[in-house]
Backbone atoms as SQL, in Angstrom:
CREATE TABLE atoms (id INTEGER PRIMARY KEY, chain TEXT, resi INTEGER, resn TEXT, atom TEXT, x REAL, y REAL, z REAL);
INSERT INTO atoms VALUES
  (1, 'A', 1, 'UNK', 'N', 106.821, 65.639, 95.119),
  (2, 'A', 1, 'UNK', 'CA', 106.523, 65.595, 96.535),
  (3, 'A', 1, 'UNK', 'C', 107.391, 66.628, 97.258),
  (4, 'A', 2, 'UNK', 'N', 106.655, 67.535, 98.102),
  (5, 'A', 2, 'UNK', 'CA', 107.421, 68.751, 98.526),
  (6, 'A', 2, 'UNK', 'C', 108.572, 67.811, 99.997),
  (7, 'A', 3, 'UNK', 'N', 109.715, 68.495, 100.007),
  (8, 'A', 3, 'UNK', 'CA', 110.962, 68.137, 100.801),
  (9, 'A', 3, 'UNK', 'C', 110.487, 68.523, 102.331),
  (10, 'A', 4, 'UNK', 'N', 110.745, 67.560, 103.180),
  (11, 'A', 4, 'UNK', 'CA', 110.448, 67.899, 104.587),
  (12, 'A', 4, 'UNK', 'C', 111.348, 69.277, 105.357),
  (13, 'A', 5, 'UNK', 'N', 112.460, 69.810, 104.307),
  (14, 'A', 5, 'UNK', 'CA', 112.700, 71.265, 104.789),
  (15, 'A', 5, 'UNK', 'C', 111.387, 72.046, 104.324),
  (16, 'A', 6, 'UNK', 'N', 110.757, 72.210, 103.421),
  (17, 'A', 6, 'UNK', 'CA', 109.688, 73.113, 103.309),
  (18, 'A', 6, 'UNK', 'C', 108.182, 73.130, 103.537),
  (19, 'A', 7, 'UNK', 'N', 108.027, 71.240, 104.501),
  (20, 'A', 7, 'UNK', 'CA', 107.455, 71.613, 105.096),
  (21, 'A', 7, 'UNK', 'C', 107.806, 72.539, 106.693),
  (22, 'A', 8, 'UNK', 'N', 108.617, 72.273, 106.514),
  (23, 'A', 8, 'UNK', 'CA', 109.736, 72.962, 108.143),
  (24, 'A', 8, 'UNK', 'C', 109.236, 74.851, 107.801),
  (25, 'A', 9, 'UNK', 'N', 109.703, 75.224, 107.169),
  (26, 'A', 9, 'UNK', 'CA', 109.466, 76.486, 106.394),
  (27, 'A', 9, 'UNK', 'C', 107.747, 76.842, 107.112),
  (28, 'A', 10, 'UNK', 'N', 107.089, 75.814, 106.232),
  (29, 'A', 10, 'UNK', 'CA', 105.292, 76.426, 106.782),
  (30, 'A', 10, 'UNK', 'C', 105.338, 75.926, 107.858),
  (31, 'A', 11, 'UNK', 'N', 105.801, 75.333, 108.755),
  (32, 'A', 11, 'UNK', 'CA', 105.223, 75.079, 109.694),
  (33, 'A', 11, 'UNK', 'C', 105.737, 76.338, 111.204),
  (34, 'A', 12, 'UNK', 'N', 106.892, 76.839, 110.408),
  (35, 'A', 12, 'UNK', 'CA', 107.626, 77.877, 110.969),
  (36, 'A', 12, 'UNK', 'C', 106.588, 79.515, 111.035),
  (37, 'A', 13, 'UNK', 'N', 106.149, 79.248, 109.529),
  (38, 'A', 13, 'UNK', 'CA', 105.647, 80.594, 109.200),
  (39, 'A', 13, 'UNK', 'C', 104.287, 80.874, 109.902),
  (40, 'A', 14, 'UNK', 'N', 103.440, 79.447, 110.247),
  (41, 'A', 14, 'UNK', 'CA', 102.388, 79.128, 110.431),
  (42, 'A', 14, 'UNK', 'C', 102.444, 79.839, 112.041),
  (43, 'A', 15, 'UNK', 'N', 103.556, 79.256, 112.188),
  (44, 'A', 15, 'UNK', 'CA', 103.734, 79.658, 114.089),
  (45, 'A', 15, 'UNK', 'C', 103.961, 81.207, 114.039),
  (46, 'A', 16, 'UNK', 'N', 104.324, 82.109, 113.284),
  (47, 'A', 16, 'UNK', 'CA', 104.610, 83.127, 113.121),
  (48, 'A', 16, 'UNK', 'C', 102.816, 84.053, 113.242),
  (49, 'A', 17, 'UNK', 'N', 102.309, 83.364, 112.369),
  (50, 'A', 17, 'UNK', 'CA', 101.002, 84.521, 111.833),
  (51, 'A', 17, 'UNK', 'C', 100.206, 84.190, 112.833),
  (52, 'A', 18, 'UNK', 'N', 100.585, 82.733, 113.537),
  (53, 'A', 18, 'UNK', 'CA', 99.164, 82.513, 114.676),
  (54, 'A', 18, 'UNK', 'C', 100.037, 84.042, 116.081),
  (55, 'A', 19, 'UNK', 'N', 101.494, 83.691, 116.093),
  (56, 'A', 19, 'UNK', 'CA', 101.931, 84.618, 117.090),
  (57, 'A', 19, 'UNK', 'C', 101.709, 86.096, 116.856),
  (58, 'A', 20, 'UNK', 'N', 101.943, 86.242, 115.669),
  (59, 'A', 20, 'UNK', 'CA', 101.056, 87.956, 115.040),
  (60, 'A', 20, 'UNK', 'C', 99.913, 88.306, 115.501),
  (61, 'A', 21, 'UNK', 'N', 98.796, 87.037, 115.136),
  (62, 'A', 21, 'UNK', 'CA', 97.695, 87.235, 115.712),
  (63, 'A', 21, 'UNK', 'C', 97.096, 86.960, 117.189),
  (64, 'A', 22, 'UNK', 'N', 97.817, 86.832, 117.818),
  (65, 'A', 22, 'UNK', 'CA', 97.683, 87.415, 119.444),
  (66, 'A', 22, 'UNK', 'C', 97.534, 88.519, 119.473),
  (67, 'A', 23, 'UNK', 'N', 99.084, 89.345, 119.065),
  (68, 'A', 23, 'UNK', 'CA', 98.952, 90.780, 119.167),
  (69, 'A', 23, 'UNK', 'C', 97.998, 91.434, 118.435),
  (70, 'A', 24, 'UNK', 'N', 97.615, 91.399, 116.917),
  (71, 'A', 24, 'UNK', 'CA', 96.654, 91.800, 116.193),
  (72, 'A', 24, 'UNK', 'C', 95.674, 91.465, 116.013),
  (73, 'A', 25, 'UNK', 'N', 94.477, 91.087, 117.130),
  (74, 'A', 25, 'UNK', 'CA', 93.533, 90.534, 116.950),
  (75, 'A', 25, 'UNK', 'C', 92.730, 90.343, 115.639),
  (76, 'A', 26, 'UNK', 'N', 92.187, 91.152, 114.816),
  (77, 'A', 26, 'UNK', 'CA', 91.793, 91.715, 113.709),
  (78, 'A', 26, 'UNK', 'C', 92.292, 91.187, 112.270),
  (79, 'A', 27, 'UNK', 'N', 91.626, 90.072, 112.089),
  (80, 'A', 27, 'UNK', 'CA', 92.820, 89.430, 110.994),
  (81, 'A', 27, 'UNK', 'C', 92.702, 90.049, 109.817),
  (82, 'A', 28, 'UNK', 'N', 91.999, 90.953, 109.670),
  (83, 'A', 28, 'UNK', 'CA', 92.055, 92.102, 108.274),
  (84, 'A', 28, 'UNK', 'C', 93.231, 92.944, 108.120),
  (85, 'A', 29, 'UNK', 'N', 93.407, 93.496, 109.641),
  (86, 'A', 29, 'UNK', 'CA', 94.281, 94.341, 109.794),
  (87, 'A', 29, 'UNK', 'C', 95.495, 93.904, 109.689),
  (88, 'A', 30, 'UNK', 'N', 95.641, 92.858, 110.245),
  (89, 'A', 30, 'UNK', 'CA', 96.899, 91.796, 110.255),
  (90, 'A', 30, 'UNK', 'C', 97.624, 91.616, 108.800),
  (91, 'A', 31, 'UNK', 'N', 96.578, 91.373, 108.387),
  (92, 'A', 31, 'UNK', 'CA', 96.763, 91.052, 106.571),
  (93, 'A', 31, 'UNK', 'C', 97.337, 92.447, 106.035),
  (94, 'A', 32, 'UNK', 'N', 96.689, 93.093, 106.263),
  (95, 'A', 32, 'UNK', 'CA', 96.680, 94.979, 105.691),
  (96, 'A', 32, 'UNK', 'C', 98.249, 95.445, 106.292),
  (97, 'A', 33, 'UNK', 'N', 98.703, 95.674, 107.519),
  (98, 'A', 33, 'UNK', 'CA', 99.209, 95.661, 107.889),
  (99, 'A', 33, 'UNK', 'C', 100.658, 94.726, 107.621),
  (100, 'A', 34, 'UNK', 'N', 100.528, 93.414, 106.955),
  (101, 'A', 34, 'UNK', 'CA', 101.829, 92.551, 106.377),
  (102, 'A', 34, 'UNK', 'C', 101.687, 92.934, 104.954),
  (103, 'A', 35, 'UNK', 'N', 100.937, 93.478, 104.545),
  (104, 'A', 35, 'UNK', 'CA', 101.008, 93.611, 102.885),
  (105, 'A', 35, 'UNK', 'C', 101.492, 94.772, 102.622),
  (106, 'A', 36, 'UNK', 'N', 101.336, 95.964, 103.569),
  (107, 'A', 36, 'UNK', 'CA', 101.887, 96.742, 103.283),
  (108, 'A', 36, 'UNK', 'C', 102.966, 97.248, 103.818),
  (109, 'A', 37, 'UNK', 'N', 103.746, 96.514, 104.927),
  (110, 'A', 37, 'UNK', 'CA', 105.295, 96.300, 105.281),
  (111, 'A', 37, 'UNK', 'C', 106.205, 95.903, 104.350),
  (112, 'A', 38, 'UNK', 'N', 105.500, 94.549, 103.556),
  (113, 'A', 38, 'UNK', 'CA', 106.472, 93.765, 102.867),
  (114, 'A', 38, 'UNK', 'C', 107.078, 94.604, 101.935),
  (115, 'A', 39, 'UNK', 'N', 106.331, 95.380, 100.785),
  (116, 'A', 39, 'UNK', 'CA', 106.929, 96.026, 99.607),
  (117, 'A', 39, 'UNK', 'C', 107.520, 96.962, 100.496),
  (118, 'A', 40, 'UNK', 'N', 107.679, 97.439, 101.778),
  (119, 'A', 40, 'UNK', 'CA', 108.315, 99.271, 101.958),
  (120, 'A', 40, 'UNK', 'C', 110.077, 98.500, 102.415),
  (121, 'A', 41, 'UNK', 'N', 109.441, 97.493, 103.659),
  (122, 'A', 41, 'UNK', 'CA', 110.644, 97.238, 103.768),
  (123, 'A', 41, 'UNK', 'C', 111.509, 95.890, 103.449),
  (124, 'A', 42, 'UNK', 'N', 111.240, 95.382, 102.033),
  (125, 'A', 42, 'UNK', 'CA', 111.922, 94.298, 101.469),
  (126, 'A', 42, 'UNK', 'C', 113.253, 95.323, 100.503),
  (127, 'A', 43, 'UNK', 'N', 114.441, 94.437, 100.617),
  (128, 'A', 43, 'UNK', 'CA', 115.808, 94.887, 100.656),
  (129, 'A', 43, 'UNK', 'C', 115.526, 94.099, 98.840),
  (130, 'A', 44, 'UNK', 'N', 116.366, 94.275, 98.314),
  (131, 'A', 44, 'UNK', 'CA', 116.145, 93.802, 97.041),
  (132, 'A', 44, 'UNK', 'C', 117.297, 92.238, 96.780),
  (133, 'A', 45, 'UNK', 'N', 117.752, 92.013, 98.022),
  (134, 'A', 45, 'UNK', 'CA', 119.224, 91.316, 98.168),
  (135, 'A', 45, 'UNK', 'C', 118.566, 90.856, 99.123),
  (136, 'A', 46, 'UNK', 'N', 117.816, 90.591, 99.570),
  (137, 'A', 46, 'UNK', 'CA', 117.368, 89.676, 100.636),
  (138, 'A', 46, 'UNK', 'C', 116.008, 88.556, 99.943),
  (139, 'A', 47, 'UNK', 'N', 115.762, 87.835, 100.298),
  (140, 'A', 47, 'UNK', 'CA', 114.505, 86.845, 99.411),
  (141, 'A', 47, 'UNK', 'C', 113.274, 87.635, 100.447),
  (142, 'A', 48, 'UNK', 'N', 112.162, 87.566, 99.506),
  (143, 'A', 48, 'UNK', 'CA', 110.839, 88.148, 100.140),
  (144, 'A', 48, 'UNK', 'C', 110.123, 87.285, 101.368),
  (145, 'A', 49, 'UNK', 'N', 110.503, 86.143, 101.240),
  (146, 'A', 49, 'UNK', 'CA', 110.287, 85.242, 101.723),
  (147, 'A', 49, 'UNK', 'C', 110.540, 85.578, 103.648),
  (148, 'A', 50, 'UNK', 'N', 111.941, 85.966, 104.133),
  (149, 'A', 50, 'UNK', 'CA', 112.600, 86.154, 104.938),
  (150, 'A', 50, 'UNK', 'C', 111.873, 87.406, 105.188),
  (151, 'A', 51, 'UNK', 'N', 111.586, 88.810, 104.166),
  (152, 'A', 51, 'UNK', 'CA', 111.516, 89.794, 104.806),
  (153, 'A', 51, 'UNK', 'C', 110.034, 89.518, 105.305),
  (154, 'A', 52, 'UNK', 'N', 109.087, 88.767, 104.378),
  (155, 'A', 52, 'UNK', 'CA', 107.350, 88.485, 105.591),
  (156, 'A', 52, 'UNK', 'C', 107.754, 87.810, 106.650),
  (157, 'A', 53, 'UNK', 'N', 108.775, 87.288, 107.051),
  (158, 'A', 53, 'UNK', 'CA', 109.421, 86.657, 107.910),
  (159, 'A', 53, 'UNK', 'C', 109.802, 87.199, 109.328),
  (160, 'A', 54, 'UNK', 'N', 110.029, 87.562, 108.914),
  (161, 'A', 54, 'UNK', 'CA', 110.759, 89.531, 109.508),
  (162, 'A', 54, 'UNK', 'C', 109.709, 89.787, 110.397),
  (163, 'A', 55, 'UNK', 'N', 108.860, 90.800, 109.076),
  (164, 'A', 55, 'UNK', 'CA', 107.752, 91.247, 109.779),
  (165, 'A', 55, 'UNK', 'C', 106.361, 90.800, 110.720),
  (166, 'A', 56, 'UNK', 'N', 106.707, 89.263, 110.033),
  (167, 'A', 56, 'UNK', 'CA', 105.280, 88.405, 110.964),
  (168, 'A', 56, 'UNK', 'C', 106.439, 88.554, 112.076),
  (169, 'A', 57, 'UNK', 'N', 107.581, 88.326, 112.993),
  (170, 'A', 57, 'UNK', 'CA', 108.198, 88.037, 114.366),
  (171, 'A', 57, 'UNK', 'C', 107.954, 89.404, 115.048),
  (172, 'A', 58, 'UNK', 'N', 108.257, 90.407, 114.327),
  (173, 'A', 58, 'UNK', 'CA', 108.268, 91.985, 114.795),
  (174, 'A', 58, 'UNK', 'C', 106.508, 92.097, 115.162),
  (175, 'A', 59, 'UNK', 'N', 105.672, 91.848, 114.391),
  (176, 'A', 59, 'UNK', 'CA', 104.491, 91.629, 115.059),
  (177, 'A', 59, 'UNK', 'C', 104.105, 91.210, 115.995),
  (178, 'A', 60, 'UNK', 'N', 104.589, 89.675, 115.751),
  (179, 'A', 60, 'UNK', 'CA', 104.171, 88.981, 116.870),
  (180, 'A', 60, 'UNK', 'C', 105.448, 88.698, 118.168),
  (181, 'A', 61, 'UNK', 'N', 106.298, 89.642, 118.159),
  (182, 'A', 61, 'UNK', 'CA', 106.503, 89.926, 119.181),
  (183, 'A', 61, 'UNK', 'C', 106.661, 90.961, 120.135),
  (184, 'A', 62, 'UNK', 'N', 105.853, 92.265, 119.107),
  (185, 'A', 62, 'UNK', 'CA', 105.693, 93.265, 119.758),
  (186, 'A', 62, 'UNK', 'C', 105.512, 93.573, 121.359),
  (187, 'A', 63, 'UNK', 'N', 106.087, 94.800, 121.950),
  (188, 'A', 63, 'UNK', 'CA', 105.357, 94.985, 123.718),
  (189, 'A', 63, 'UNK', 'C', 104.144, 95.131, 123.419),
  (190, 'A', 64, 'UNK', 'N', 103.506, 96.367, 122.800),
  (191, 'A', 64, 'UNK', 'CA', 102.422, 96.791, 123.351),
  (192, 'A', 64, 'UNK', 'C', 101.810, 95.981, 121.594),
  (193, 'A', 65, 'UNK', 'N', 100.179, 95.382, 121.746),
  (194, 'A', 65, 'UNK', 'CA', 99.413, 95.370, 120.851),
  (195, 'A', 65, 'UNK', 'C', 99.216, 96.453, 120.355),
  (196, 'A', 66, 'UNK', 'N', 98.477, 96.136, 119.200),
  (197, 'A', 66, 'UNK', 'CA', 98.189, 97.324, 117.633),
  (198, 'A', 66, 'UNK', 'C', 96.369, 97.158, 118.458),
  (199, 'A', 67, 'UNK', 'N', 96.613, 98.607, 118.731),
  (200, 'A', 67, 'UNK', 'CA', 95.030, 98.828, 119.158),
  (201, 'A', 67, 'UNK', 'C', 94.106, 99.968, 117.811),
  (202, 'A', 68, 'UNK', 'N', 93.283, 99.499, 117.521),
  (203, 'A', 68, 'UNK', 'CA', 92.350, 100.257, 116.886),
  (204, 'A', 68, 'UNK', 'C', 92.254, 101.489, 117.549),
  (205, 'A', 69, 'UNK', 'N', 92.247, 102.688, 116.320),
  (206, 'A', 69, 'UNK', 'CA', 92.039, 104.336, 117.373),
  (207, 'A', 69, 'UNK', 'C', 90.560, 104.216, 117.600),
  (208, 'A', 70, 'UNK', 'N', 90.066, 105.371, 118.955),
  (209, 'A', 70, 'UNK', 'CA', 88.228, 104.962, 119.247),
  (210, 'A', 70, 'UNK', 'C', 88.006, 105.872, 117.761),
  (211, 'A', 71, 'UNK', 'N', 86.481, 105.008, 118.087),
  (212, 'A', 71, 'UNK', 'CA', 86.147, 105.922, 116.970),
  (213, 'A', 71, 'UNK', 'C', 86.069, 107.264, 116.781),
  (214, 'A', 72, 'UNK', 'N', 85.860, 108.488, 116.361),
  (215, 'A', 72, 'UNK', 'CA', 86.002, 109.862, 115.959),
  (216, 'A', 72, 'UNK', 'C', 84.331, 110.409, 116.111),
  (217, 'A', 73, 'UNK', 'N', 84.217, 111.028, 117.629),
  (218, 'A', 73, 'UNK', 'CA', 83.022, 111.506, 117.915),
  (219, 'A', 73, 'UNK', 'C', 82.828, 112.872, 117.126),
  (220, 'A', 74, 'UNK', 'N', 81.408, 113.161, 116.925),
  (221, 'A', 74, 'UNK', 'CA', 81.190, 114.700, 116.334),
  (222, 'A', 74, 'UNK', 'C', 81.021, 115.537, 117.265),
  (223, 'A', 75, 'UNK', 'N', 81.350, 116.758, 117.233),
  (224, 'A', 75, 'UNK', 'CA', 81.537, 117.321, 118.121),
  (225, 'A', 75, 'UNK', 'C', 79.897, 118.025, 118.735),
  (226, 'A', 76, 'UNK', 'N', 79.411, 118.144, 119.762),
  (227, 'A', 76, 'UNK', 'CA', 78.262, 118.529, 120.444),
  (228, 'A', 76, 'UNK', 'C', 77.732, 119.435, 120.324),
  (229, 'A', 77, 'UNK', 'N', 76.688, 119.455, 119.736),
  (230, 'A', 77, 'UNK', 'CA', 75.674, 120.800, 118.782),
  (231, 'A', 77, 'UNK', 'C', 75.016, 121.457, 120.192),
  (232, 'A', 78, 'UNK', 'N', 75.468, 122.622, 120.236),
  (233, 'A', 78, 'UNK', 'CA', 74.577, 123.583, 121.354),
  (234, 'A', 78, 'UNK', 'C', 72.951, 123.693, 120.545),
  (235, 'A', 79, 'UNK', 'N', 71.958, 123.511, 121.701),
  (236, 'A', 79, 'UNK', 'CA', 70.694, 123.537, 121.326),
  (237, 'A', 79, 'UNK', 'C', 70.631, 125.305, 122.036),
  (238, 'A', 80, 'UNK', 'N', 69.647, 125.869, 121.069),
  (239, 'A', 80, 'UNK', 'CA', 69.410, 127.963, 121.993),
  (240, 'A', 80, 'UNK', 'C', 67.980, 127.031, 122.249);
């Protein structure tokens, strides 16, 4: 039977990814975006645990939201 510290733990982390996802609407990106933080900036002396930790608060407490760039128009064909 898991210890009421770890449910404390998810219920911590839980509040974390819903607060991420304010700022990151896009829960693909969200995902994409924590998967590829974790391996660049996990310390090897720190538990992995702490560093998704990390990065879900820095998300979700960013100033400005993670906006999608517009999309990439082609540029306008002169008709002779």
């Amino acid at each position: 039977m898991p210890s009421l510290e770890s449910f404390k733990v998810s219920s911590v982390r839980s509040d974390l990814v819903f607060a991420a996802h304010r700022k990151v609407e896009n829960r693909f990106l969200l995902c994409r975006l924590t998967s590829i933080s974790v391996p660049r900036l996990h310390r090897a002396t720190a538990p992995i645990a702490s560093t998704l930790n990390q990065i879900l608060q820095y998300l979700g407490s960013g100033e400005s939201s993670v906006q999608p760039h517009p999309p990439a128009t082609a540029p306008a064909l002169e008709h002779n």
